[in-house]
Each structure stands twice: as structure tokens, then as C-alpha cells.
N, C-alpha and C positions, 0 to 999 in steps of 0.2 A: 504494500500500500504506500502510498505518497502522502506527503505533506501539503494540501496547498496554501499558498502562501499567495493574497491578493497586495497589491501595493495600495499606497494612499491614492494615488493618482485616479487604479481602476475601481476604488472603495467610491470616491468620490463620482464618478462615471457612471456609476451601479445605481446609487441614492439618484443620479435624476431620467431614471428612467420610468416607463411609465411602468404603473406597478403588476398588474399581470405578466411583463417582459422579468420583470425582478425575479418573480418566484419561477421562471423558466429559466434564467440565469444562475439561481440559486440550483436548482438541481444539476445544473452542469456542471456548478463549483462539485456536488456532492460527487458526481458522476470519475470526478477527472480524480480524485483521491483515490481510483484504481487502476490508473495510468503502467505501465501500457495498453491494457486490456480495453480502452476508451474507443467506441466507434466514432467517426464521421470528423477525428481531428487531421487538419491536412497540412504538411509542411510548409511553409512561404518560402520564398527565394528573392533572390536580389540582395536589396537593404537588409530583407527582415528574414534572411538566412540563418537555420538556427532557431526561429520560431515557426509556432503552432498556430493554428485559427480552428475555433470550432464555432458552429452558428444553430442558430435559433429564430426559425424564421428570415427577417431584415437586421437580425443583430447581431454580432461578433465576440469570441472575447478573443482574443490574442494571447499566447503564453509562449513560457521557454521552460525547458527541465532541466535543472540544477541536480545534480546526483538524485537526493529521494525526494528531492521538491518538486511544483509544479509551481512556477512565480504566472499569476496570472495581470498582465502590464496596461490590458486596455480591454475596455467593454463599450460599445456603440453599436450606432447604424450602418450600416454597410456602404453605404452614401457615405464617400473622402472618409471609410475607414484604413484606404491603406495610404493614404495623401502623405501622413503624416512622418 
């Protein structure tokens, strides 16, 4: 099992979502604390080589795995979710 570990940034990101999308992101958190075993998370490339994206619906969260961690960096809309 894994640790996840949200940052402030994607804590903050989380809080202004609408709140149905929350508790579907909440279960993702739960989801990904059995990482590798995790369906439907897909590699990035480029920039973001090295992270993860898994979604829900129109929304994102972005991660990277740290030995038994799963740091998860960003959560949003898929709209200029990967701009950044």
C-alpha cells in the first residue's frame, strides 16, 4: 500500500471544486493508496515526464510516486490542465 500525500497547493485546488466532483476526487485519493494496482492512471510526457494523471469525468489530478508515496500536485479541469 502507499502513502498519499496531497500538497497544499492540490489541498487548496480540491476545496474549490464543486462539491459532488470532491467526493469523486476523494475516492480517487482512496483509490490511489493501492498504487500500483490503480486502473485508468496514465503516464505524461514532455514537461511532466515522470508524472501521472488520472481523471474523473472533466477533472484531473496529476501525481508523481516517491518510493511508497503517491504526492498528488494538482487537481482541476481539464481545460489548461496541462498549460501549466
Amino acid at each position: 500500500m502507499a502513502i498519499v500525500v496531497v500538497t497544499p497547493e492540490a489541498f487548496e485546488q480540491a476545496e474549490r471544486l464543486p462539491v459532488p466532483i470532491r467526493g469523486r476526487v476523494h475516492r480517487i485519493l482512496l483509490r490511489l493508496e493501492h498504487w500500483p494496482e490503480v486502473s485508468g492512471a496514465k503516464p505524461l510526457s514532455g514537461k511532466l515526464a515522470g508524472r501521472y494523471r488520472i481523471r474523473t469525468g472533466d477533472y484531473r489530478l496529476q501525481f508523481r510516486v516517491v518510493g511508497d508515496r503517491v504526492v498528488v500536485e494538482r487537481i482541476g479541469h481539464r481545460s489548461g490542465f496541462y498549460d501549466q
